[in-house]
PDB file as gemmi writes it, atoms N, CA and C in Angstrom:
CRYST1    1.000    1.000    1.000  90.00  90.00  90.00 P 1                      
ATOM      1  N   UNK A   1      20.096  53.561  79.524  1.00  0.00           N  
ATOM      2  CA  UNK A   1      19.116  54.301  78.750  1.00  0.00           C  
ATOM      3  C   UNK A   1      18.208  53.299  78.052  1.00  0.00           C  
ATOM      4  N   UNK A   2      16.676  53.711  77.996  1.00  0.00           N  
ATOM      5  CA  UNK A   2      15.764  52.376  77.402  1.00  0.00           C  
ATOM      6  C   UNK A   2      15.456  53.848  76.414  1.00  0.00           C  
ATOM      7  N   UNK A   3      15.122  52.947  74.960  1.00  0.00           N  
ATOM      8  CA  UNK A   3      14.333  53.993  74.316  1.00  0.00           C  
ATOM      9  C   UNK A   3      13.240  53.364  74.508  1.00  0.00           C  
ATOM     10  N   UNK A   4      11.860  53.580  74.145  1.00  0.00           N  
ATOM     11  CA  UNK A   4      10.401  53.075  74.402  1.00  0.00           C  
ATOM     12  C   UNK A   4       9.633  52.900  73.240  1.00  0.00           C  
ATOM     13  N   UNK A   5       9.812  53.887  72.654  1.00  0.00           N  
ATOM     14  CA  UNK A   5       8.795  53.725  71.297  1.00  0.00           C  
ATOM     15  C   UNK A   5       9.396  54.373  70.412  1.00  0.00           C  
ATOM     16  N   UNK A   6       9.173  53.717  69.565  1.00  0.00           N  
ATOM     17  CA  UNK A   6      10.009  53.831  67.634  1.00  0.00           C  
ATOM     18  C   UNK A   6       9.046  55.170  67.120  1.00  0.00           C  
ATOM     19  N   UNK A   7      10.502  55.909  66.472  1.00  0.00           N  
ATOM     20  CA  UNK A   7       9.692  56.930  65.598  1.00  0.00           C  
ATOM     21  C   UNK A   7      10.927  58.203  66.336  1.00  0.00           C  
ATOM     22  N   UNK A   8      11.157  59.003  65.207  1.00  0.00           N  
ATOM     23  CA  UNK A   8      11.856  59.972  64.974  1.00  0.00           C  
ATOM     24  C   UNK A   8      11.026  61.317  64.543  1.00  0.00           C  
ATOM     25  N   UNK A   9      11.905  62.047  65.660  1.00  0.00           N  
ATOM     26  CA  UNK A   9      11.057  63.283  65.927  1.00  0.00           C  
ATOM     27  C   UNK A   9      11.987  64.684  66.012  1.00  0.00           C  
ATOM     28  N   UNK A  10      11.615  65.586  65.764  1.00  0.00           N  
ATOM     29  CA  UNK A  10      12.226  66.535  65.483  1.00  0.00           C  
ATOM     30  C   UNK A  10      11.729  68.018  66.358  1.00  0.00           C  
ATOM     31  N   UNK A  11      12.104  68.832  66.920  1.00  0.00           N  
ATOM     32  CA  UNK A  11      11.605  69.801  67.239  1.00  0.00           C  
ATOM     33  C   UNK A  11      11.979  70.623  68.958  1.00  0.00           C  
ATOM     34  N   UNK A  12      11.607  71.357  69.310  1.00  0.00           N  
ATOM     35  CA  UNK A  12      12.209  72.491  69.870  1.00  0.00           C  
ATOM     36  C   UNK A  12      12.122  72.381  71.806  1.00  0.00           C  
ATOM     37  N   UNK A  13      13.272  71.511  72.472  1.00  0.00           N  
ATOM     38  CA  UNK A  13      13.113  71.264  73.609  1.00  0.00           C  
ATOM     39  C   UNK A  13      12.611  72.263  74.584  1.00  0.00           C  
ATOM     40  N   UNK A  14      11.979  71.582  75.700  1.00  0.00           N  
ATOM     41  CA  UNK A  14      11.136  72.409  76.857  1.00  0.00           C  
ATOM     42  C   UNK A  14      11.739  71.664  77.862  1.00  0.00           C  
ATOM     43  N   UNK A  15      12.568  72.365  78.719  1.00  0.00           N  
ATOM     44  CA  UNK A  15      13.263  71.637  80.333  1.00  0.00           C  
ATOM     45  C   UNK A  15      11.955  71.970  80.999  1.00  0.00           C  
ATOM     46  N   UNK A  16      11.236  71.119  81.791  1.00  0.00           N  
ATOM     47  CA  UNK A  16      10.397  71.262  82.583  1.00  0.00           C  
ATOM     48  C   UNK A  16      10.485  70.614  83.914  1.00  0.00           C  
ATOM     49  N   UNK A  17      11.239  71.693  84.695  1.00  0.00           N  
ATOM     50  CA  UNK A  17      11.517  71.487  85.729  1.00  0.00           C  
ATOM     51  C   UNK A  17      10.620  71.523  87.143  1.00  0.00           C  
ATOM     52  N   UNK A  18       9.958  72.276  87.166  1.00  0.00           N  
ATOM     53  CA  UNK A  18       8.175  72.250  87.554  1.00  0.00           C  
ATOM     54  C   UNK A  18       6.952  72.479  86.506  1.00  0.00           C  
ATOM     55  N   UNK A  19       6.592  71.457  87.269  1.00  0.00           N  
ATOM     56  CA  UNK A  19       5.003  71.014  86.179  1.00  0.00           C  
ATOM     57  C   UNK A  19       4.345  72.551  86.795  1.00  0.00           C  
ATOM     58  N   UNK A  20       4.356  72.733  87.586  1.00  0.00           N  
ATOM     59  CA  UNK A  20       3.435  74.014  88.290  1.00  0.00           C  
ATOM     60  C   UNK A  20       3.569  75.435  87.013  1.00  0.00           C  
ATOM     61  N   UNK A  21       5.169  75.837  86.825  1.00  0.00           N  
ATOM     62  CA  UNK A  21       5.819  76.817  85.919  1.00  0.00           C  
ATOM     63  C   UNK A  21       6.499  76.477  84.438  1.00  0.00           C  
ATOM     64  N   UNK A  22       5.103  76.189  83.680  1.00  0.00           N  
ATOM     65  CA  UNK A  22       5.548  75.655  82.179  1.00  0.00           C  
ATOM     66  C   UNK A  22       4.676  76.687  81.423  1.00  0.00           C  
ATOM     67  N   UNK A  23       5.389  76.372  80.083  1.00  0.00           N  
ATOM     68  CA  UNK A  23       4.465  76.889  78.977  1.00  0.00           C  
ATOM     69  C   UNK A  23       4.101  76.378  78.154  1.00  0.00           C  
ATOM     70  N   UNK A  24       3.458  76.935  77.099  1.00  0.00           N  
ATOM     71  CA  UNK A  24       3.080  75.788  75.660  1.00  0.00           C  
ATOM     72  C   UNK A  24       3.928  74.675  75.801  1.00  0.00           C  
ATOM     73  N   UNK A  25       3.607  73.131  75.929  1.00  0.00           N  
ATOM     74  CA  UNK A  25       4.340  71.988  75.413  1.00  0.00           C  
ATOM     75  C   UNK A  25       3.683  71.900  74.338  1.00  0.00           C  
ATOM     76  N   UNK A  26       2.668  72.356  73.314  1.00  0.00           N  
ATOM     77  CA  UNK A  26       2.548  71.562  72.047  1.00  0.00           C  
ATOM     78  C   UNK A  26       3.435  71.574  71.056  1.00  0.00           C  
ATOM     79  N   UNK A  27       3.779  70.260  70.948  1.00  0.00           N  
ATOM     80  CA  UNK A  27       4.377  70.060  69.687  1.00  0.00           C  
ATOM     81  C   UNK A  27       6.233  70.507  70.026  1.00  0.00           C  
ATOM     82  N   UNK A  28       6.469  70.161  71.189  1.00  0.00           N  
ATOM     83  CA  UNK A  28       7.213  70.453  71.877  1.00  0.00           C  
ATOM     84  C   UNK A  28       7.936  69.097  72.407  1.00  0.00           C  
ATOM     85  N   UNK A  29       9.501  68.781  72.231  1.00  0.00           N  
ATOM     86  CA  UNK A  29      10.406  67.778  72.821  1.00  0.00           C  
ATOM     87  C   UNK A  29      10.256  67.951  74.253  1.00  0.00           C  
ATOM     88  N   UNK A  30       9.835  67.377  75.119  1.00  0.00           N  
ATOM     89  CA  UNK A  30       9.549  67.650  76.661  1.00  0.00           C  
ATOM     90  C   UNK A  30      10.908  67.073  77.557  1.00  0.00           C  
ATOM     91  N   UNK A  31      11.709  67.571  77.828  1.00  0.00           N  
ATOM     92  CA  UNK A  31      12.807  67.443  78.736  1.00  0.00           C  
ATOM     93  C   UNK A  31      12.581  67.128  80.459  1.00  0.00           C  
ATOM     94  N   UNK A  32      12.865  66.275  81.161  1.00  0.00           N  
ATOM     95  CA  UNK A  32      12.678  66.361  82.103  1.00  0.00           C  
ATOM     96  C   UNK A  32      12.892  65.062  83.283  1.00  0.00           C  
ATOM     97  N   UNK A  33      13.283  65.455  84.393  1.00  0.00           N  
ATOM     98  CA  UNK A  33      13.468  64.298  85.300  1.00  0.00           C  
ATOM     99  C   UNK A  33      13.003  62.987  85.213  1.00  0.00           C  
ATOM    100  N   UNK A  34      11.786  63.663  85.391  1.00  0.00           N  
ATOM    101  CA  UNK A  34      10.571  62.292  85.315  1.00  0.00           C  
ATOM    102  C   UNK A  34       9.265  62.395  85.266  1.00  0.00           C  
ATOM    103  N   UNK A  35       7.904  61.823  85.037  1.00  0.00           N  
ATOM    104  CA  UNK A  35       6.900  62.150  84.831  1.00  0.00           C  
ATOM    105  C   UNK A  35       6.024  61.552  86.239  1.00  0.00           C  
ATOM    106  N   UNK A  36       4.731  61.481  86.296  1.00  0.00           N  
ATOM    107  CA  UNK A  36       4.089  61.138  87.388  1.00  0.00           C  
ATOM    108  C   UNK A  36       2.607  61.426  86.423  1.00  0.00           C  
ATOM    109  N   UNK A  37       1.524  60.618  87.161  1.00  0.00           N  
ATOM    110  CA  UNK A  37      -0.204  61.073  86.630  1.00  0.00           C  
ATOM    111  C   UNK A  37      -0.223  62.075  85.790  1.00  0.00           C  
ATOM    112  N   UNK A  38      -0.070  63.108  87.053  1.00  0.00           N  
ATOM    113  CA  UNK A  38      -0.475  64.298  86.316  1.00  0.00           C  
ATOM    114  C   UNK A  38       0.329  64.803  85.290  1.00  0.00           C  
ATOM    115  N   UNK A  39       1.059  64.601  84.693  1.00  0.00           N  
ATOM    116  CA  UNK A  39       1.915  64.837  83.220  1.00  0.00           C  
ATOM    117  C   UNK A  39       0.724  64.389  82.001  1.00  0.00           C  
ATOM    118  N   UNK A  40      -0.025  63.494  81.447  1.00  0.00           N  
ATOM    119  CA  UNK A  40      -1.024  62.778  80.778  1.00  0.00           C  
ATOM    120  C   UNK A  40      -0.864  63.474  79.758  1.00  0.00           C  
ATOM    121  N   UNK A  41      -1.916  65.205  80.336  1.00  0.00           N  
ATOM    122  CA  UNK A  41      -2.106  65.908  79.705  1.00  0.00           C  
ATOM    123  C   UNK A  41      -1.379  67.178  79.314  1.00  0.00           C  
ATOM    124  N   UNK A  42      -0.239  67.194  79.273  1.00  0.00           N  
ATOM    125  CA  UNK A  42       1.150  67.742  78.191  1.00  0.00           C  
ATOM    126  C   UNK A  42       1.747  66.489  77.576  1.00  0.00           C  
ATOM    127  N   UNK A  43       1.871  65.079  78.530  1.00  0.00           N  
ATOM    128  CA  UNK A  43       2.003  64.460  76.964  1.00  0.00           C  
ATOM    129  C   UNK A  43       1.838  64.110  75.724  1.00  0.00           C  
ATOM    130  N   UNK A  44       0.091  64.327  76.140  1.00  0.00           N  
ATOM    131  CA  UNK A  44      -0.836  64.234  74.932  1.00  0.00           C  
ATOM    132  C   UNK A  44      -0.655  65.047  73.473  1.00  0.00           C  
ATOM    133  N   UNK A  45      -0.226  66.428  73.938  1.00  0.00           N  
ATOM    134  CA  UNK A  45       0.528  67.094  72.726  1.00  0.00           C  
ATOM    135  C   UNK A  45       1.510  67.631  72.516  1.00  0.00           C  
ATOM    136  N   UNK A  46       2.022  66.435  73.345  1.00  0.00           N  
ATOM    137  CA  UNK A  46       3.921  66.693  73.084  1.00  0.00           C  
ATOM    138  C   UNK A  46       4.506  65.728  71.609  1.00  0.00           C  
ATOM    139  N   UNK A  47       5.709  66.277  71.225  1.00  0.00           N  
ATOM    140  CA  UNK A  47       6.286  65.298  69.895  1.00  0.00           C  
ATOM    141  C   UNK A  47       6.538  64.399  70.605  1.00  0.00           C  
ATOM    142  N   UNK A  48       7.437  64.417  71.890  1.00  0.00           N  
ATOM    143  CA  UNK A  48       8.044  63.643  72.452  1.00  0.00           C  
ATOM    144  C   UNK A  48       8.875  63.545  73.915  1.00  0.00           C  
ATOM    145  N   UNK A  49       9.477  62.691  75.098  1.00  0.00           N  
ATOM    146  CA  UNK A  49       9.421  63.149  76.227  1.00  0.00           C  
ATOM    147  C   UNK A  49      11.239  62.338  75.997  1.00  0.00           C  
ATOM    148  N   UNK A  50      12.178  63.189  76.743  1.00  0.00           N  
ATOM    149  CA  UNK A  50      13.551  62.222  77.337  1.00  0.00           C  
ATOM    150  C   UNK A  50      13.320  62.873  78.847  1.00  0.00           C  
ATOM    151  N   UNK A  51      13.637  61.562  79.782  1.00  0.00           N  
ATOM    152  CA  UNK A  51      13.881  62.216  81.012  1.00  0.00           C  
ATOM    153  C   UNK A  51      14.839  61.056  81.313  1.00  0.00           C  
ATOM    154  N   UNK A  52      15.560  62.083  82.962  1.00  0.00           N  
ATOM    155  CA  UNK A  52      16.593  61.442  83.644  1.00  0.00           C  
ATOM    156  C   UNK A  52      16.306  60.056  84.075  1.00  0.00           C  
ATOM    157  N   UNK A  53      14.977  59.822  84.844  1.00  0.00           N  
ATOM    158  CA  UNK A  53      15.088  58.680  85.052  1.00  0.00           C  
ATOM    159  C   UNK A  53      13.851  57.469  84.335  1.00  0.00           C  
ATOM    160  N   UNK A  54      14.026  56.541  84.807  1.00  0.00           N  
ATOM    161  CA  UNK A  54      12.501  55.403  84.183  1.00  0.00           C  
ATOM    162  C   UNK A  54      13.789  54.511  83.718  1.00  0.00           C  
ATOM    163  N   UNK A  55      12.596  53.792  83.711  1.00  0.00           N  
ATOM    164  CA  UNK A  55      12.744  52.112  83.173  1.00  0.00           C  
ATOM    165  C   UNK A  55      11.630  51.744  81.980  1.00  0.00           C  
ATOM    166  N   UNK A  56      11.704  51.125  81.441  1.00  0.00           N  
ATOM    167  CA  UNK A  56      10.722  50.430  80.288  1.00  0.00           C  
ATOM    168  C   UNK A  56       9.173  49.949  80.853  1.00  0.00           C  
ATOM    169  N   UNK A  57       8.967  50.087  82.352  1.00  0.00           N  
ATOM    170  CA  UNK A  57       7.897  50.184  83.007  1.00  0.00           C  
ATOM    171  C   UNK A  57       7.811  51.320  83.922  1.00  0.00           C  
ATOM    172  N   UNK A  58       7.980  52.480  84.082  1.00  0.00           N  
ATOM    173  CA  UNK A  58       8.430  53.361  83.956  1.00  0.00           C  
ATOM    174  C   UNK A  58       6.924  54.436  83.426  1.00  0.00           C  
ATOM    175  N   UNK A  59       5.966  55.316  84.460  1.00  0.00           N  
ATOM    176  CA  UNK A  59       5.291  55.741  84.133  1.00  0.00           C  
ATOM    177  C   UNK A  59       5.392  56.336  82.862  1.00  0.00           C  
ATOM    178  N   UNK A  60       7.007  57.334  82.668  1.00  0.00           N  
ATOM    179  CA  UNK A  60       7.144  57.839  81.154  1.00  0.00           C  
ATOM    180  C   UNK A  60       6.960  57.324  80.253  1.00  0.00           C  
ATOM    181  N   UNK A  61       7.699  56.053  80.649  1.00  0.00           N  
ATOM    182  CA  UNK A  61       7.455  54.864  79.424  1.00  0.00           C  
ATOM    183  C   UNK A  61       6.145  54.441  79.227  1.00  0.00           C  
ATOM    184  N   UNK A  62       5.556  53.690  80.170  1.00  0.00           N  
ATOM    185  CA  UNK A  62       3.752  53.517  79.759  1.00  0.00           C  
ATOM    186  C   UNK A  62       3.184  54.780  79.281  1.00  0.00           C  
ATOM    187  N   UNK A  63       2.968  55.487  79.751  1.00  0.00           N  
ATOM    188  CA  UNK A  63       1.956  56.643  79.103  1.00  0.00           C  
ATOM    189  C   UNK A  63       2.856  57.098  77.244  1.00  0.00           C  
ATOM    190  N   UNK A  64       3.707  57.192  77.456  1.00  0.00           N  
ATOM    191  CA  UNK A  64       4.382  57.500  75.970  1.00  0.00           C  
ATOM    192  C   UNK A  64       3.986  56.264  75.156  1.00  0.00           C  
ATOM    193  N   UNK A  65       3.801  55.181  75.451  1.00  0.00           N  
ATOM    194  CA  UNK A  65       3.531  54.028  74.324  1.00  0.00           C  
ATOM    195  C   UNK A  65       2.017  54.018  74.312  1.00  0.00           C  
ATOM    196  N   UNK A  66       1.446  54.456  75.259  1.00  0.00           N  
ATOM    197  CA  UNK A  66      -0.385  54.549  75.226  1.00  0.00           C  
ATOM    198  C   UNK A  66      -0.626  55.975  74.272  1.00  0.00           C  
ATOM    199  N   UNK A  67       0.306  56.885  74.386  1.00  0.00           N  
ATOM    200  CA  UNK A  67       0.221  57.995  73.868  1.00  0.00           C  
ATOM    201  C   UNK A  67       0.873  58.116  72.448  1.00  0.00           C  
ATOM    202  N   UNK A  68       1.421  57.015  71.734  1.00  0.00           N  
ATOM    203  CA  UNK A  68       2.334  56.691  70.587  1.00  0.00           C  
ATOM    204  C   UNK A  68       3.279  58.162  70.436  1.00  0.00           C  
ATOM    205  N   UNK A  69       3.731  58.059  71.649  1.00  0.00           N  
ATOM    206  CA  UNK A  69       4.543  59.424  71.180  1.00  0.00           C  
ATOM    207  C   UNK A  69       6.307  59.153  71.322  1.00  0.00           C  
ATOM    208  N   UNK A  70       7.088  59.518  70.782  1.00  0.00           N  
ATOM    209  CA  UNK A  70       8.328  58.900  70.799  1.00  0.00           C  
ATOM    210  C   UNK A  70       9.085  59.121  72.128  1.00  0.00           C  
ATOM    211  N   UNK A  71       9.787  58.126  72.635  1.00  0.00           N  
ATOM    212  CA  UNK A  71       9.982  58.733  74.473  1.00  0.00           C  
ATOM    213  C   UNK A  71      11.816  57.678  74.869  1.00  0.00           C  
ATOM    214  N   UNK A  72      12.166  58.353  75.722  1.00  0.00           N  
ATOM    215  CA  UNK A  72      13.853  57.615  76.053  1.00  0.00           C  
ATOM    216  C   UNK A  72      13.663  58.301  77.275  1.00  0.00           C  
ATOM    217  N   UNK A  73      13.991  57.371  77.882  1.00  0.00           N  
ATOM    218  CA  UNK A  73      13.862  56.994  79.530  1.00  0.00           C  
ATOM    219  C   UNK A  73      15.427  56.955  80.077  1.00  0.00           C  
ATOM    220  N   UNK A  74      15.685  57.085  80.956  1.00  0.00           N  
ATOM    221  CA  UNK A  74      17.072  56.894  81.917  1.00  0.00           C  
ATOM    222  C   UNK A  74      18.520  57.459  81.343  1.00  0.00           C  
ATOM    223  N   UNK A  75      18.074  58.598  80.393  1.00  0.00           N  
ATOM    224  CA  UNK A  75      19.073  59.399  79.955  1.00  0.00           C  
ATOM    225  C   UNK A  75      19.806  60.429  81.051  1.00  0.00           C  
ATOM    226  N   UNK A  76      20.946  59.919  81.682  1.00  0.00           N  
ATOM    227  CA  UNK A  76      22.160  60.534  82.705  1.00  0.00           C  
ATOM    228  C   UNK A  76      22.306  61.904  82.332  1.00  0.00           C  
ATOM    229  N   UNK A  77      21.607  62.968  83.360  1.00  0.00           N  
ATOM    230  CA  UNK A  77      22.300  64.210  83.120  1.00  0.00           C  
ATOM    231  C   UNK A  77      21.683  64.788  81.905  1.00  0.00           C  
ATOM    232  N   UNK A  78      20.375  64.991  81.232  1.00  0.00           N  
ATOM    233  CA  UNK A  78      19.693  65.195  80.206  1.00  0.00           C  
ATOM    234  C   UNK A  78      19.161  66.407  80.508  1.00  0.00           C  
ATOM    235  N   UNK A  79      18.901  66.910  81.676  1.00  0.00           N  
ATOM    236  CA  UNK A  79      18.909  68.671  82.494  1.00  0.00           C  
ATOM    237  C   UNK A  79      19.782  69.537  81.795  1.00  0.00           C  
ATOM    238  N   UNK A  80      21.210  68.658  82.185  1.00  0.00           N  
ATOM    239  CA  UNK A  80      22.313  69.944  82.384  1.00  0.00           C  
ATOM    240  C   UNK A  80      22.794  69.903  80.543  1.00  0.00           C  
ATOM    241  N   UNK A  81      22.832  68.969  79.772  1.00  0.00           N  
ATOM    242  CA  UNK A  81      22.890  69.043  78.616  1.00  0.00           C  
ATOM    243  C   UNK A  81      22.041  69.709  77.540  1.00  0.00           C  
ATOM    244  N   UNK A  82      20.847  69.165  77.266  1.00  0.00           N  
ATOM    245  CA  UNK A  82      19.878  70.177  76.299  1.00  0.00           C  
ATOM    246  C   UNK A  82      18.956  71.402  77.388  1.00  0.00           C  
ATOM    247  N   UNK A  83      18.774  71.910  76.199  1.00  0.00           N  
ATOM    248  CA  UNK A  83      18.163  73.473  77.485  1.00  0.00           C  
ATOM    249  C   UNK A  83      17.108  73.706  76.520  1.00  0.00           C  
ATOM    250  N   UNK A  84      16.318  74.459  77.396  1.00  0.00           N  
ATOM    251  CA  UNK A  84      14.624  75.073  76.206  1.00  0.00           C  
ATOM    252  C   UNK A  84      15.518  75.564  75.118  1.00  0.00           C  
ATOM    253  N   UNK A  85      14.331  75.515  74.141  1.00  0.00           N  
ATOM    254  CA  UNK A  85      14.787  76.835  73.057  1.00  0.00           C  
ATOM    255  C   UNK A  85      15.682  76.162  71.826  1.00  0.00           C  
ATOM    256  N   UNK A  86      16.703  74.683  72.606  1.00  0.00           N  
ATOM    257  CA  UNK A  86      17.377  73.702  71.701  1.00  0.00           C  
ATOM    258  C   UNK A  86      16.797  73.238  70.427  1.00  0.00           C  
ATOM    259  N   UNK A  87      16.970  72.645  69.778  1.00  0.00           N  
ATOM    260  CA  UNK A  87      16.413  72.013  68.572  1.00  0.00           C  
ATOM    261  C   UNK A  87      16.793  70.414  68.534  1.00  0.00           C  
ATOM    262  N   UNK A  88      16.252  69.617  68.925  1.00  0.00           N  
ATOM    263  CA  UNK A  88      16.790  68.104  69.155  1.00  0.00           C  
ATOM    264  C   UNK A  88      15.965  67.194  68.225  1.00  0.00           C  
ATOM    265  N   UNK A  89      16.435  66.464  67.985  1.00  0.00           N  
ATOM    266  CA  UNK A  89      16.040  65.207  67.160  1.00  0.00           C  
ATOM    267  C   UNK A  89      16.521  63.939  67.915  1.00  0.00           C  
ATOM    268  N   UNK A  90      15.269  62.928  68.225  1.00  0.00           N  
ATOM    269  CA  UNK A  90      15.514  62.351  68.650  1.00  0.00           C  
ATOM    270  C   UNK A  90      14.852  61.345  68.126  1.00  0.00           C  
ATOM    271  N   UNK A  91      15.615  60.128  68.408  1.00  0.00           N  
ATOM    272  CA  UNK A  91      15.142  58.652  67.746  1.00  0.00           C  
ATOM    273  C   UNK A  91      14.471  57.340  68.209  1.00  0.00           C  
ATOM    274  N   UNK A  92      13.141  57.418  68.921  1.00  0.00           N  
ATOM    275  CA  UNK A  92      12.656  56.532  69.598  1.00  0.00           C  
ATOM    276  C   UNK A  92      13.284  54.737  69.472  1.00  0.00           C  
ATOM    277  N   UNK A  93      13.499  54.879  68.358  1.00  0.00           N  
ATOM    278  CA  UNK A  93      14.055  53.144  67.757  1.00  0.00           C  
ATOM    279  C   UNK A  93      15.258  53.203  68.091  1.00  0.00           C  
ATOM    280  N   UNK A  94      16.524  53.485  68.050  1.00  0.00           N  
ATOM    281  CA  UNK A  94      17.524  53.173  68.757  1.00  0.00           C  
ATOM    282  C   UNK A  94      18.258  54.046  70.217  1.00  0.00           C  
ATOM    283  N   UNK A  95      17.144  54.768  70.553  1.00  0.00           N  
ATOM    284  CA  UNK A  95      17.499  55.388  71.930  1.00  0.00           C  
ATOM    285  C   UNK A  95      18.409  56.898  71.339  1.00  0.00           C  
ATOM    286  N   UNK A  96      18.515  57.288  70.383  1.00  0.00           N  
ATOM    287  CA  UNK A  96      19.389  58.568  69.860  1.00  0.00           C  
ATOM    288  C   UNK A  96      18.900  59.895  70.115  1.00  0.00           C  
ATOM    289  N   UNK A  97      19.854  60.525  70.718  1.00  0.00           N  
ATOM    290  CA  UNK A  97      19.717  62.528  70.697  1.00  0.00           C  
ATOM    291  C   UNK A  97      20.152  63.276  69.981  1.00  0.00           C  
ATOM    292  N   UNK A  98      20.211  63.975  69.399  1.00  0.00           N  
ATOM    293  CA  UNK A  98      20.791  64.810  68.677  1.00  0.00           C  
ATOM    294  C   UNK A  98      20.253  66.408  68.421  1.00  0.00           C  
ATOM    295  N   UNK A  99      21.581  67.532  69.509  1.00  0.00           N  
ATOM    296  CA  UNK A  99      21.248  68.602  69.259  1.00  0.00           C  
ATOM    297  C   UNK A  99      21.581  69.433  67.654  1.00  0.00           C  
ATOM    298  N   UNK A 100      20.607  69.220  67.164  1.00  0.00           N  
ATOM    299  CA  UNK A 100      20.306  70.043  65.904  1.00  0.00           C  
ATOM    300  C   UNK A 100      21.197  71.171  66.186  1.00  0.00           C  
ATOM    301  N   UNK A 101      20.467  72.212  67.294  1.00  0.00           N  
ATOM    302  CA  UNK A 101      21.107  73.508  67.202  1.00  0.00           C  
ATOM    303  C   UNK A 101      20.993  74.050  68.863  1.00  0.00           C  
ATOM    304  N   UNK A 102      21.777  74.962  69.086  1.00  0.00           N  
ATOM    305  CA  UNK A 102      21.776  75.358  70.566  1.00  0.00           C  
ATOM    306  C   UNK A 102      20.788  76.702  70.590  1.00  0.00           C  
ATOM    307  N   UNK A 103      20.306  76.521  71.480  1.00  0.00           N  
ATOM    308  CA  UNK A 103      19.216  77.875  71.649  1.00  0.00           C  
ATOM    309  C   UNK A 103      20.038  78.802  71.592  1.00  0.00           C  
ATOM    310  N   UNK A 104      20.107  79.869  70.922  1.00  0.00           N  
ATOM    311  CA  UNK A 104      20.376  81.424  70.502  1.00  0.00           C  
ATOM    312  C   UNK A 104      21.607  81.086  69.496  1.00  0.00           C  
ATOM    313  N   UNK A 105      21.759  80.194  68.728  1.00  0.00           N  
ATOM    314  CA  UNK A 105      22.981  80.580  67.611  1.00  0.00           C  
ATOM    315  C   UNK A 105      21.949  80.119  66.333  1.00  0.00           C  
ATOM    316  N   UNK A 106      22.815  80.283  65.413  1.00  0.00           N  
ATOM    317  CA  UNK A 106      22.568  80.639  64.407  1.00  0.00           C  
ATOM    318  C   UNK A 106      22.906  79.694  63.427  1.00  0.00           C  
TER     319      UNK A 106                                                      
END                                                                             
């Protein structure tokens, strides 16, 4: 796991499993495999991105540090663990996740 860029962030995960079938990412923890070009513009007003794979050169990774947005790269299995709707906090400076709360409890 690389984290990429420093800064702690808070707020309400989006699994985005096709770029084609998404919704609002603003202001939105962006969950997901991996990024490519066309991602830019949901990163732009995302809090922040974890996906399964990348490296520290690593399109996720470049565009998240051009985009100063907080981002962790090569997190194993980050699909099947947080789900939309979650509440995560995550910690760009030492690579940290943390589910706040599980979508539908209380």
């Amino acid at each position: 796991m690389f984290h990429v860029l420093r800064g702690v962030v808070e707020g309400e995960a989006l699994v985005i499993e096709d770029i084609n079938n998404i919704g609002n990412v603003k202001d939105k923890i962006l969950i997901t495999k991996m990024t490519d070009p066309g991602w830019v513009f949901l990163l732009a007003t995302a809090k922040g991105v974890i996906s399964e794979k990348g490296s520290l050169l690593s399109h996720t990774a470049i565009i998240s540090r051009e985009l100063k947005i907080p981002s962790i790269v090569g997190v194993e299995n980050v699909l099947d663990i947080i789900k939309t709707g979650d509440i995560v906090k995550m910690d760009g400076s030492n690579g940290t996740i943390e589910i706040i709360r599980k979508e539908g409890s209380v």
